[in-house]
Backbone as XML, in Angstrom:
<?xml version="1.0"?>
<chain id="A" units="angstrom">
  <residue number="1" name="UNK">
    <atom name="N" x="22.485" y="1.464" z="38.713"/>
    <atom name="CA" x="23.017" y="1.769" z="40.025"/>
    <atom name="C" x="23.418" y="0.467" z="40.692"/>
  </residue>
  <residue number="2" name="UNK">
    <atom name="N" x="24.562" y="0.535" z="41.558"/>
    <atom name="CA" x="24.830" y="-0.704" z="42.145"/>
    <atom name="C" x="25.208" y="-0.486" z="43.728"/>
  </residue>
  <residue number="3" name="UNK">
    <atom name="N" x="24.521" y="-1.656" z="44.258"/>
    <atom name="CA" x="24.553" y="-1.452" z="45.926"/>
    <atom name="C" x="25.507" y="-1.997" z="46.682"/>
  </residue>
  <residue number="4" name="UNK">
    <atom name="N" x="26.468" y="-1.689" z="47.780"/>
    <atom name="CA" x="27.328" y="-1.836" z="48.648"/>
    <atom name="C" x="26.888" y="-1.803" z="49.814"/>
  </residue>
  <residue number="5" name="UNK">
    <atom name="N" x="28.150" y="-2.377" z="50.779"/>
    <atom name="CA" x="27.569" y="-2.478" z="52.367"/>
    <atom name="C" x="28.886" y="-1.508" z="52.164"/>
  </residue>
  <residue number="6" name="UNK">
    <atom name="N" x="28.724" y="-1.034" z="53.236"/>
    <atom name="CA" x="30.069" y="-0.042" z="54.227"/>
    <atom name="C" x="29.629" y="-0.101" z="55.131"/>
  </residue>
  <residue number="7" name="UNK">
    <atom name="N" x="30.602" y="-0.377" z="56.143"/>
    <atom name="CA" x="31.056" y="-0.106" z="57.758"/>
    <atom name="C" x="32.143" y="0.674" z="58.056"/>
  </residue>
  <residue number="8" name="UNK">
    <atom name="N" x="31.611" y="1.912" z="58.319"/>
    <atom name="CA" x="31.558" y="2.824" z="58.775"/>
    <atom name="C" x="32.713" y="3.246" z="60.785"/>
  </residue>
  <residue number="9" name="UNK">
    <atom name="N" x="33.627" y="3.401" z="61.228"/>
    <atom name="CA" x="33.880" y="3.123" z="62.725"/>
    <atom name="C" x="33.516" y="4.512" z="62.604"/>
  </residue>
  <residue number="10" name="UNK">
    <atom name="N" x="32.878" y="4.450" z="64.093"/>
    <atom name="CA" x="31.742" y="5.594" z="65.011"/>
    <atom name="C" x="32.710" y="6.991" z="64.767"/>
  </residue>
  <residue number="11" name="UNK">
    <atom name="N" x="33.894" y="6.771" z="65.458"/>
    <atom name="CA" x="34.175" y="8.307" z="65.426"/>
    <atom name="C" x="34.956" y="8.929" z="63.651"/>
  </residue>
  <residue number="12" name="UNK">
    <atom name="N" x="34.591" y="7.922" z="62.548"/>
    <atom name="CA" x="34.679" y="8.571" z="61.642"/>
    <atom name="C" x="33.684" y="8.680" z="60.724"/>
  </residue>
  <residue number="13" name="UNK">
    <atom name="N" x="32.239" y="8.521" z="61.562"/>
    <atom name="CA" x="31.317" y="8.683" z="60.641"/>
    <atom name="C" x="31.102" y="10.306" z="59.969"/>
  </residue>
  <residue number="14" name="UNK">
    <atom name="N" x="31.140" y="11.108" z="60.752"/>
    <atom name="CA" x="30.616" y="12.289" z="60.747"/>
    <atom name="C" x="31.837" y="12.666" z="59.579"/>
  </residue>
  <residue number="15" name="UNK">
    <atom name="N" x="32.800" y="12.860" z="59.172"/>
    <atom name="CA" x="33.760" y="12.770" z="58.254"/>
    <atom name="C" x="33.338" y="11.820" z="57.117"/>
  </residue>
  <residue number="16" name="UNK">
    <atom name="N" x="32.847" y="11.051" z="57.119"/>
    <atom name="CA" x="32.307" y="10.144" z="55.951"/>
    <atom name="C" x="31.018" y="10.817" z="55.440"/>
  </residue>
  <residue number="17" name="UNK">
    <atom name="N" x="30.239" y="11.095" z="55.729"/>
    <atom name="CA" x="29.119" y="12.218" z="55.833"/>
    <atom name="C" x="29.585" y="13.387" z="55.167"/>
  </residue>
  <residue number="18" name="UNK">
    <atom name="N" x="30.745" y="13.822" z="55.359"/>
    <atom name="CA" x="30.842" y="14.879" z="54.735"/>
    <atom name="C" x="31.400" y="14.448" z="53.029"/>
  </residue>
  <residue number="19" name="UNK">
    <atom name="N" x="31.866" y="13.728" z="53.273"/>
    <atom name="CA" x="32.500" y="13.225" z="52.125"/>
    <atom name="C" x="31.482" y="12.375" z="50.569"/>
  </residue>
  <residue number="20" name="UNK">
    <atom name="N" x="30.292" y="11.966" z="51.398"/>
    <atom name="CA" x="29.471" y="11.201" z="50.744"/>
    <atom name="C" x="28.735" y="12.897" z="50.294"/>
  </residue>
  <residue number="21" name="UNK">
    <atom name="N" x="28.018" y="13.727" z="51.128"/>
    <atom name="CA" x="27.508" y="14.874" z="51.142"/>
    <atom name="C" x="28.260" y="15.907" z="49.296"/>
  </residue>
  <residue number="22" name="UNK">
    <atom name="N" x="29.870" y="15.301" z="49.274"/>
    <atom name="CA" x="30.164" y="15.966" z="47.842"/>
    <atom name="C" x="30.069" y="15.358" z="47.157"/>
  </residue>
  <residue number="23" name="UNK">
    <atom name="N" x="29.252" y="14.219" z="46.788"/>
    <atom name="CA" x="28.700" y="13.293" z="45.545"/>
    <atom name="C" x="27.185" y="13.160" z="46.018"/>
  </residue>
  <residue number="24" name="UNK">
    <atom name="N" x="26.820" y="13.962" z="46.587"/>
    <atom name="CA" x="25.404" y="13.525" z="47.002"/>
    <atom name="C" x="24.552" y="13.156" z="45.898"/>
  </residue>
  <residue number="25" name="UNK">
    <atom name="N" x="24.682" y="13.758" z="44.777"/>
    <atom name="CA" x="23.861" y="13.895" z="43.771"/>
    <atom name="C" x="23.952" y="12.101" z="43.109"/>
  </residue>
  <residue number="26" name="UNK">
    <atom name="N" x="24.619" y="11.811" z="43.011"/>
    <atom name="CA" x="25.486" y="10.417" z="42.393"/>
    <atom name="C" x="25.200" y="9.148" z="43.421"/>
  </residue>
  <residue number="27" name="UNK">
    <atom name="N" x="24.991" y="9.333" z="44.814"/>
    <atom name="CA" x="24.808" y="8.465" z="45.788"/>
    <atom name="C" x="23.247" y="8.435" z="46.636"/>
  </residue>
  <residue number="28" name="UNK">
    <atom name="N" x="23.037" y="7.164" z="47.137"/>
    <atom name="CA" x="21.539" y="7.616" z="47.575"/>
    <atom name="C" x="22.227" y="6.232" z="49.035"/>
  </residue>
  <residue number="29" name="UNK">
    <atom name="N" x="22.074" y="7.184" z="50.377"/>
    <atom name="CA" x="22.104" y="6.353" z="51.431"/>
    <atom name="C" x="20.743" y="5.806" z="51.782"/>
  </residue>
  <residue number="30" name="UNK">
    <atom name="N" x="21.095" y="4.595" z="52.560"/>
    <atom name="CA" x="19.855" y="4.031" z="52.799"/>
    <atom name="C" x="20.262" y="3.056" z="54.217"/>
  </residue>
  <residue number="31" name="UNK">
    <atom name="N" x="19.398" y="3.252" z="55.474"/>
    <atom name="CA" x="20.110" y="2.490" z="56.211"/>
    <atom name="C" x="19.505" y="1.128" z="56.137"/>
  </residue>
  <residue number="32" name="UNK">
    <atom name="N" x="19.823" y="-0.337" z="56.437"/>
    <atom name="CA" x="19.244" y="-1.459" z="56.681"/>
    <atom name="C" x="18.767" y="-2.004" z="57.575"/>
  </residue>
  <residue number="33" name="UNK">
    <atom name="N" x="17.066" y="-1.844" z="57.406"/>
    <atom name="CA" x="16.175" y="-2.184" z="58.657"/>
    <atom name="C" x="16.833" y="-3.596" z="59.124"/>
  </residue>
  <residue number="34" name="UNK">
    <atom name="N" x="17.166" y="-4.463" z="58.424"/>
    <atom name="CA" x="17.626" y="-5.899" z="59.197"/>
    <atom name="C" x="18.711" y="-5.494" z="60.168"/>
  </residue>
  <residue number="35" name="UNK">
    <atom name="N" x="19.573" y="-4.891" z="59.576"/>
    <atom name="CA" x="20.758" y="-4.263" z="60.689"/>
    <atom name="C" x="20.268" y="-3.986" z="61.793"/>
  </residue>
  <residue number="36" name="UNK">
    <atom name="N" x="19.398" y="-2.853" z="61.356"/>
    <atom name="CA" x="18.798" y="-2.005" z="62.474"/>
    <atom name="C" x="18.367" y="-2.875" z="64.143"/>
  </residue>
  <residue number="37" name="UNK">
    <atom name="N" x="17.780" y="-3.698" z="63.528"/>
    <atom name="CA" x="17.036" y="-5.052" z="64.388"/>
    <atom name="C" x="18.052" y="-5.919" z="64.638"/>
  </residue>
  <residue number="38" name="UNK">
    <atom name="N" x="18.907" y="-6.880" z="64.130"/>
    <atom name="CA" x="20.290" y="-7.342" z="64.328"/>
    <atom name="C" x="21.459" y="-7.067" z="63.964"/>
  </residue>
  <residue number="39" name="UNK">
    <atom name="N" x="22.260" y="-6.878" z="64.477"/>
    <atom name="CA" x="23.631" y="-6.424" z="63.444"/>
    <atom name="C" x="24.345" y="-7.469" z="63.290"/>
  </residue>
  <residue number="40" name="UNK">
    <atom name="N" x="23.665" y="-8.897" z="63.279"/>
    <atom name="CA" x="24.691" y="-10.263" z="63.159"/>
    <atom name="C" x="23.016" y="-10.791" z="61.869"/>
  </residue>
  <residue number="41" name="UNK">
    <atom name="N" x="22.172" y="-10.167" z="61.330"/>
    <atom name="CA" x="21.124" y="-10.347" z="60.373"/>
    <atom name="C" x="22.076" y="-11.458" z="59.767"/>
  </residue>
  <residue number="42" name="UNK">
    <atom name="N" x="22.711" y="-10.990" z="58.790"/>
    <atom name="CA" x="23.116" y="-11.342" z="57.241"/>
    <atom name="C" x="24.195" y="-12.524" z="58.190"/>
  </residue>
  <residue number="43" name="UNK">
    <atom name="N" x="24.849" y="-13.023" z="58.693"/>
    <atom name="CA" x="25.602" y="-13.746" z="59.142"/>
    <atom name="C" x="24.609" y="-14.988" z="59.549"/>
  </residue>
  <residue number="44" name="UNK">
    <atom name="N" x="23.633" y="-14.860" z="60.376"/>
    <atom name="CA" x="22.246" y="-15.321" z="60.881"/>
    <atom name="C" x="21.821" y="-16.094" z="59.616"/>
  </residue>
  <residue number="45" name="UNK">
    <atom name="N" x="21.760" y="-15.431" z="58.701"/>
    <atom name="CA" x="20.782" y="-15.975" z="57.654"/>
    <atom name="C" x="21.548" y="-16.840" z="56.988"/>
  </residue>
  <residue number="46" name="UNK">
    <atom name="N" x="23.531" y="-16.369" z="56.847"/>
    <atom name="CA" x="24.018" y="-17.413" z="55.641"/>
    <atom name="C" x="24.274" y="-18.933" z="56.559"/>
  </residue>
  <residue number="47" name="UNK">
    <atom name="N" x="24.311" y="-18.619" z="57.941"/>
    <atom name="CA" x="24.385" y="-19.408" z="58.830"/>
    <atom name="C" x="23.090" y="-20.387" z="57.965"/>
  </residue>
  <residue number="48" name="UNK">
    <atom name="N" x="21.672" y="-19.692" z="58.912"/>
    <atom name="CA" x="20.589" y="-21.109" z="58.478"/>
    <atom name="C" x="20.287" y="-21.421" z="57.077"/>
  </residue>
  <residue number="49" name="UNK">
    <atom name="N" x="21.073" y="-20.480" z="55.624"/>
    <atom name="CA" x="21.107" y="-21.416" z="54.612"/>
    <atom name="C" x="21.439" y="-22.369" z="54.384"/>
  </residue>
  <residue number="50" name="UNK">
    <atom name="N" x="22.428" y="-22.720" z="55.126"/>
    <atom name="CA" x="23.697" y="-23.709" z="55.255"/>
    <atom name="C" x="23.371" y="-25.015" z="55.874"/>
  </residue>
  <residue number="51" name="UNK">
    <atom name="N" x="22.446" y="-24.540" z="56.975"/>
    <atom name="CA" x="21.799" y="-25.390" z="57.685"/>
    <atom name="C" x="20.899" y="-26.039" z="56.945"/>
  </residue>
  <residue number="52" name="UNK">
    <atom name="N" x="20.002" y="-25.333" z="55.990"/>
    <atom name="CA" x="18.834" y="-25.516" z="55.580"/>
    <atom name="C" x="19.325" y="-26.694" z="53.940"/>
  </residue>
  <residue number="53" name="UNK">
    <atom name="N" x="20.660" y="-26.011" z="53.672"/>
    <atom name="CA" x="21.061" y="-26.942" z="52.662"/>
    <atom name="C" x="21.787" y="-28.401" z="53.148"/>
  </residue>
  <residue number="54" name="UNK">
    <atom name="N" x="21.996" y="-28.178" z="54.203"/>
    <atom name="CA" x="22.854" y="-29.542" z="54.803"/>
    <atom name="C" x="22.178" y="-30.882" z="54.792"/>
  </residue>
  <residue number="55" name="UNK">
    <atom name="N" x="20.857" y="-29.893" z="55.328"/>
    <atom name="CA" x="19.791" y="-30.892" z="56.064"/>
    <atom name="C" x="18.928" y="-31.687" z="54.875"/>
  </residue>
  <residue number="56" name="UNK">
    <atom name="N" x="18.986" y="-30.677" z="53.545"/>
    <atom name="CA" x="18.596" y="-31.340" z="51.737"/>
    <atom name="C" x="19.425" y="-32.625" z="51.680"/>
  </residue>
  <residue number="57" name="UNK">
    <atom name="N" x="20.600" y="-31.846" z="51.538"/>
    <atom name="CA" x="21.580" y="-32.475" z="51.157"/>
    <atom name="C" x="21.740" y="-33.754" z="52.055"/>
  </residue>
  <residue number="58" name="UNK">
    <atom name="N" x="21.102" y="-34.221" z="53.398"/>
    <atom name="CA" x="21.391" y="-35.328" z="53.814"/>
    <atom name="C" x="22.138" y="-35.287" z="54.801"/>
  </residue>
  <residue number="59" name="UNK">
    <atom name="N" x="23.427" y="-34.186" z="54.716"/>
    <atom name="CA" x="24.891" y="-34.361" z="55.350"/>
    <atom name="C" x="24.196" y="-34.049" z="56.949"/>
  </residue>
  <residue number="60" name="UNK">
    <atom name="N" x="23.367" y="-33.024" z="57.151"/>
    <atom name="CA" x="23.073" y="-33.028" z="58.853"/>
    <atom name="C" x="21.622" y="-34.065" z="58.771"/>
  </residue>
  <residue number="61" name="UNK">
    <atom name="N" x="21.042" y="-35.157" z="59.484"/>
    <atom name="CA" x="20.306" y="-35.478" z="59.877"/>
    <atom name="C" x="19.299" y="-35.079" z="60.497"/>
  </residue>
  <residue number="62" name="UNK">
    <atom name="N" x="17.746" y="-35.448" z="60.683"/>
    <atom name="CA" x="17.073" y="-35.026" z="60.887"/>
    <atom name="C" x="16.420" y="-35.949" z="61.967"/>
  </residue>
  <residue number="63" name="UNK">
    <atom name="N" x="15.507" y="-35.409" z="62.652"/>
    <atom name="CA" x="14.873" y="-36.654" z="63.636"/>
    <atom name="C" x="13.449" y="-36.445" z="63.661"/>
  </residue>
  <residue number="64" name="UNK">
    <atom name="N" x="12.603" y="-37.241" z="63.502"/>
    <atom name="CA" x="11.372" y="-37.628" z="63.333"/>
    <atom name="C" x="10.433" y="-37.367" z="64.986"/>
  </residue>
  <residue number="65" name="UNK">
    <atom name="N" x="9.908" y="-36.249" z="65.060"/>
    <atom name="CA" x="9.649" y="-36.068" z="66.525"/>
    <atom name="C" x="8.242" y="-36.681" z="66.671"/>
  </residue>
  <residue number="66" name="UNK">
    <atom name="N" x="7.662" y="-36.426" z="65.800"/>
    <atom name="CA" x="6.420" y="-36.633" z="65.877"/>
    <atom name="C" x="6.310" y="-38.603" z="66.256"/>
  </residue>
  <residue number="67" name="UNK">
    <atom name="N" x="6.986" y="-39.241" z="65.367"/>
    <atom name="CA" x="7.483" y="-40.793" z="65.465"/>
    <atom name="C" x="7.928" y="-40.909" z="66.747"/>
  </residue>
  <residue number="68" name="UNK">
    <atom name="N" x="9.142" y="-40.267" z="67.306"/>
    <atom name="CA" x="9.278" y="-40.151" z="68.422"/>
    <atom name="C" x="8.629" y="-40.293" z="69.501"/>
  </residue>
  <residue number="69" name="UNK">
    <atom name="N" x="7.739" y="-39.581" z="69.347"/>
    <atom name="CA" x="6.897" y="-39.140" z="70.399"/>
    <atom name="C" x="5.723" y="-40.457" z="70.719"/>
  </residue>
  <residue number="70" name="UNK">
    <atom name="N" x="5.252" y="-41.447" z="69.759"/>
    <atom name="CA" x="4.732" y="-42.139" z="69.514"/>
    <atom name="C" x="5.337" y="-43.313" z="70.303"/>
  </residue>
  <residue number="71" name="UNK">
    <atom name="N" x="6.858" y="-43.429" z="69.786"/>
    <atom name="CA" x="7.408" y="-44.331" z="70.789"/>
    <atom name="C" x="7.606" y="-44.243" z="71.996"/>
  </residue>
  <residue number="72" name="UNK">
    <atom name="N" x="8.022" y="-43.175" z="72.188"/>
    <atom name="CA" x="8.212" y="-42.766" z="74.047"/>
    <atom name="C" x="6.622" y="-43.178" z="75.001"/>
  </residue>
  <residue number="73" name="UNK">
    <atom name="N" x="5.511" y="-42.735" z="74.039"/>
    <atom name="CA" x="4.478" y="-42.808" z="75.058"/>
    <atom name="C" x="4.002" y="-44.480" z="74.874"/>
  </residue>
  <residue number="74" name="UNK">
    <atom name="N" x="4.044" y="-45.462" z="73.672"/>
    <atom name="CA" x="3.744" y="-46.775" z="73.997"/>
    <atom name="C" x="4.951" y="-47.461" z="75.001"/>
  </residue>
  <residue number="75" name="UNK">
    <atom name="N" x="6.398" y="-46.636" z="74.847"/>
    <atom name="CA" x="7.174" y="-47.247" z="75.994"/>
    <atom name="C" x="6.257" y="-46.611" z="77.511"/>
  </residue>
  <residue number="76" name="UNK">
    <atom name="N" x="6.279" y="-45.413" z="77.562"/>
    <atom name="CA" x="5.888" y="-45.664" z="79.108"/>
    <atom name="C" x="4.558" y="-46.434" z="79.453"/>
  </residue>
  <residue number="77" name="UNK">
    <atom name="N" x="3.491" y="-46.500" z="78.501"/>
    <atom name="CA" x="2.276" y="-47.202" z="78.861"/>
    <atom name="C" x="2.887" y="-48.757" z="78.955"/>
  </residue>
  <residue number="78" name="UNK">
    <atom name="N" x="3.981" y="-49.414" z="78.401"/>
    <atom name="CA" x="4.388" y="-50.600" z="78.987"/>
    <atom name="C" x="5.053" y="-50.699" z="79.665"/>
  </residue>
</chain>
């Protein structure tokens, strides 16, 4: 079996329904809890892969907060 997204517009769902309904036997719907909760999920996520590979990869930089933080407070104690 192999899985697909479809998007569906509102006022032709109920017509798609009927249509899925004459292969029912052959098809198994399933809705997606991530959707359900965001409907920008899967966009979200290839987004912070990207991020998450950039930041491997070197190309976005990173900043040391904790170091940071170390310096800011011996600057204000002087």
């Amino acid at each position: 079996m192999q899985t697909l997204t479809i998007q569906v517009k509102d006022d032709f769902m109920t017509e798609f329904m009927k249509m899925i309904d004459t292969v029912k036997d052959n098809v198994v719907i399933q809705k997606d809890k991530n959707l359900e909760y965001d409907k920008y999920f899967y966009e979200r996520q290839k987004k912070l892969q990207q991020i998450r590979d950039d930041i491997k990869s070197g190309k976005m930089p990173t900043h040391d907060f904790e170091t940071s933080m170390d310096e800011l407070i011996n600057e204000l104690e002087s």
